[in-house]
C-alpha positions in Angstrom: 0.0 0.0 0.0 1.0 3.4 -1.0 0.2 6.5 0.6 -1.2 9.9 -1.4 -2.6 12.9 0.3 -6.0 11.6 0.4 -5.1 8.6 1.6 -4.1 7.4 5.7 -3.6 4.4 7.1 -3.8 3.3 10.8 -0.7 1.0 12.2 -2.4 -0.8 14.8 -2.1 -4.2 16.3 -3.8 -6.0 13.8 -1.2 -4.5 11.0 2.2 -4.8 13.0 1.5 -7.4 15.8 0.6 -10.3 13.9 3.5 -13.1 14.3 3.3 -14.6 10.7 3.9 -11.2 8.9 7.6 -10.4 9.1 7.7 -7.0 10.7 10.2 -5.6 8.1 7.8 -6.8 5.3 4.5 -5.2 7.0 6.8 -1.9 7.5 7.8 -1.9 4.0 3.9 -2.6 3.1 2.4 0.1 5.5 4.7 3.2 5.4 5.7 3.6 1.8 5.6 7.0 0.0 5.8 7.3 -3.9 8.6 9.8 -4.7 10.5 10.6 -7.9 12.2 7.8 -8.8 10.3 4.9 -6.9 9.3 4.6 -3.4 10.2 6.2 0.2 10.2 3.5 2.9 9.8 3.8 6.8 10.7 1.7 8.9 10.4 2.3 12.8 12.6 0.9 14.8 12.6 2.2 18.7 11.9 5.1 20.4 13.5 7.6 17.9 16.0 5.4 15.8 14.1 4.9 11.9 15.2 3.9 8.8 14.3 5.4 5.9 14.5 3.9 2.3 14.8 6.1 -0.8 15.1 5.0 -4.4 19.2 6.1 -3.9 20.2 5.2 -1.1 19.4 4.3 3.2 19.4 6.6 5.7 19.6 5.7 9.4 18.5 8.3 12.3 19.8 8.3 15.6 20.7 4.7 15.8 21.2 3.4 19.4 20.6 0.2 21.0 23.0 -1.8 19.6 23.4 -3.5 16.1 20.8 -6.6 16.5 18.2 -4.4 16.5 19.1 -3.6 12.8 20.4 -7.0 11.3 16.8 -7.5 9.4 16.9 -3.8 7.8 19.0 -2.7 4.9 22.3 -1.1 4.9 23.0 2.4 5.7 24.4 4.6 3.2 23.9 7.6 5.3 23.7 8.1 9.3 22.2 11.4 10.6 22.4 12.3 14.3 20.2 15.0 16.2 22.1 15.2 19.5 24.0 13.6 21.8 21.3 12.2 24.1 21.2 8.2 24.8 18.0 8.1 23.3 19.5 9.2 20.0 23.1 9.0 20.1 25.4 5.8 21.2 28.9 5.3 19.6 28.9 1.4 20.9 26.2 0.8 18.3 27.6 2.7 15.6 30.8 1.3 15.6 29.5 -2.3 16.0 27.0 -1.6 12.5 30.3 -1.9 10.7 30.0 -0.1 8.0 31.8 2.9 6.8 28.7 4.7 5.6 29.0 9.1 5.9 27.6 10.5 9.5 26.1 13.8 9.8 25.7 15.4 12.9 25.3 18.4 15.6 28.7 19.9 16.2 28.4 18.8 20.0 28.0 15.0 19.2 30.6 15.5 16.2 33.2 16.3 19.2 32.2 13.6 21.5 32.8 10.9 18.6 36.0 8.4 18.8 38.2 9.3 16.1 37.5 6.4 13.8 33.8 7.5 13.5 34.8 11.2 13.7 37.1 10.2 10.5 33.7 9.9 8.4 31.6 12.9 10.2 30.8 16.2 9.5 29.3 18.5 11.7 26.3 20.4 10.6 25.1 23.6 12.7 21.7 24.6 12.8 21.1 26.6 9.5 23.7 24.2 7.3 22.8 22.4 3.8 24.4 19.6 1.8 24.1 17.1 -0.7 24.5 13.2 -0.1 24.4 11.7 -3.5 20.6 13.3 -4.7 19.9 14.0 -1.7 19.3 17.4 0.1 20.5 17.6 3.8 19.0 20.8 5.7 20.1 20.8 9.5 17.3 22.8 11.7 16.6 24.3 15.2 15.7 21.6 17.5 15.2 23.6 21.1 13.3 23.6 24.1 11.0 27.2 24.4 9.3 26.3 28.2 10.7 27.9 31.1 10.9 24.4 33.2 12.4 22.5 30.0 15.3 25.0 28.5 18.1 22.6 30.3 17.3 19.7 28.1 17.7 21.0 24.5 19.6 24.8 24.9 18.9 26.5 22.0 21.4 26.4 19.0 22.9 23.0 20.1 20.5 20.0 18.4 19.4 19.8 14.9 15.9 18.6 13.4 17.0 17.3 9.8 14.8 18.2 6.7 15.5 15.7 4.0 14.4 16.0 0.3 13.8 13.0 -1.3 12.2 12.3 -4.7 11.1 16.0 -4.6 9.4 15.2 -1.2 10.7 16.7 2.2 10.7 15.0 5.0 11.1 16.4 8.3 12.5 14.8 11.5 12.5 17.1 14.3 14.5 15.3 16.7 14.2 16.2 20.1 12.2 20.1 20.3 8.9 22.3 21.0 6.9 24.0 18.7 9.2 26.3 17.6 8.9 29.4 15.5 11.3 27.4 13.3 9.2 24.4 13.1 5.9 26.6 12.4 7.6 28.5 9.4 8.6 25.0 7.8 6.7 24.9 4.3 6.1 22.2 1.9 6.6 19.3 4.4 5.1 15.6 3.1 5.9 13.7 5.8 6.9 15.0 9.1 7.8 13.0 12.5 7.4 14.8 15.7 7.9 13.9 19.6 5.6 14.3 22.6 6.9 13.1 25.7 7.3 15.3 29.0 9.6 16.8 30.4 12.1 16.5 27.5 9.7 17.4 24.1 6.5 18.5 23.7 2.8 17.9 25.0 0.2 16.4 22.7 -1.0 20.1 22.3 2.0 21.6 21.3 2.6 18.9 18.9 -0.7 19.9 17.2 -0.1 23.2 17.4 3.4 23.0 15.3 1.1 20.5 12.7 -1.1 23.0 12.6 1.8 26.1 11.9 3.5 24.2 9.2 0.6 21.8 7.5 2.3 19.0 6.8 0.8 16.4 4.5 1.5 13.2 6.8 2.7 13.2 10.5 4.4 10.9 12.4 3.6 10.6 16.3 7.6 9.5 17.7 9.4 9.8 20.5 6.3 9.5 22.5 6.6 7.3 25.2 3.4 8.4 27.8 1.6 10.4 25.4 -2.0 10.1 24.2 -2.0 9.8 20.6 -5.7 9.3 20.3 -6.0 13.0 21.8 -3.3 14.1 19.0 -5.2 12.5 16.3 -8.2 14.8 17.4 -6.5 17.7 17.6 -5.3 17.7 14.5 -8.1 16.2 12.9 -10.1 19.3 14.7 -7.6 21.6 12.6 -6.9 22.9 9.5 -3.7 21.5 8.7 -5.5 18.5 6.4 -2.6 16.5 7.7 -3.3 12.9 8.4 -1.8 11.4 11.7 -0.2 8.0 10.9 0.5 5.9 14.2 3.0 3.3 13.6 4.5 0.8 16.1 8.1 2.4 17.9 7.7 0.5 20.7 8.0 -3.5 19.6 9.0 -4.4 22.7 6.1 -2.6 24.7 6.6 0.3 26.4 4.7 3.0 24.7 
């Protein structure tokens, strides 16, 4: 199944928990995009580590938890990382993937890297653009704007990432509030946001950056606590027309 702008699809149990299905073959079934050039594929993996599959090439997001949780998945031929939490950000992992693929990432987790990953890095600052094969790289403001939350994500430190793939773009916020940033984001297909206190947003801020920036699918991640069924609503209640699509991040329970 393919998804257009008229169309959403529900991940629930009776898509991703049934034992016969493979769970990389009901991700590939249940979270594919047509782009330019073929199909955009996500896969969920935990928490906030994904994998994303593009016509080109793979990309691998904050990849923690060590490498068996990505032996079924395909290669990487591109890791980004948002910041240098545990959550997103664990060098045992990456160096046990073994594979020499490019790493992008915030200038803080760039300096914290041993030197045989740092040997393949580059450090992107908020604001900074590249190319990785075809490709486009943006690196954005991922920050905490509440008074009783600025010490987890200080302003100007952690990136969001806003990928365009296929002539799609894609938006992974990593770890941030509904920022003025966030709200000003424009022509955003698929976009994956967190809700989880005290580090990210509630389920009402989350809606209210969906409803700033409008984009065409949204993601729930990163939301370990959270009411998803009162984000649906919200955004449903809007005038964003963006369609909530809640897949499974937490295999192992947890959510």
């Amino acid at each position: 199944m393919q998804f257009n702008r008229r169309s959403s699809l529900k991940l629930g149990a009776a898509a991703l928990g049934m034992a016969a299905i493979p769970r990389l073959a009901a991700a590939q079934d249940a979270n594919s995009f047509a782009v330019e050039g073929g199909n955009l594929v996500i896969h969920p993996v935990d928490h906030a580590s994904m994998v994303i599959q593009t016509p080109s090439q793979v990309i691998w997001v904050d990849p923690v938890g060590g490498a068996e949780k990505y032996a079924a998945l395909p290669r990487p031929g591109l890791i980004l990382i948002t910041h240098e939490h545990g959550d997103h950000y664990d060098a045992p992992t990456l160096e046990a993937i073994g594979t020499e693929a490019p790493i992008i990432t915030n200038p803080a987790v760039h300096a914290m890297l041993p030197e045989a990953l740092k040997a393949r890095a580059t450090a992107m600052e908020n604001g900074g653009q590249a190319m990785q094969g075809d490709i486009g790289i943006e690196a954005v403001p991922a920050y905490n704007v509440t008074e009783d939350r600025l010490q987890y994500h200080p302003e100007g430190r952690d990136n969001g990432y806003v990928l365009t793939i296929g002539g799609k773009r894609v938006y992974i916020a990593g770890d941030t509030e509904d920022t003025p940033q966030m709200k000003a984001l424009t022509g955003i297909e698929i976009a994956f946001l967190p809700m989880n206190l005290p580090y990210t947003m509630t389920v009402e801020q989350a809606a209210a950056g969906v409803e700033g920036f409008k984009p065409a699918f949204v993601y729930p991640y990163h939301h370990r606590g959270s009411d998803l069924e009162a984000f649906r609503a919200l955004v449903e209640g809007g005038t964003s027309g963006s369609q909530v699509i809640i897949a499974d991040w937490y295999p192992g329970g947890g959510a």
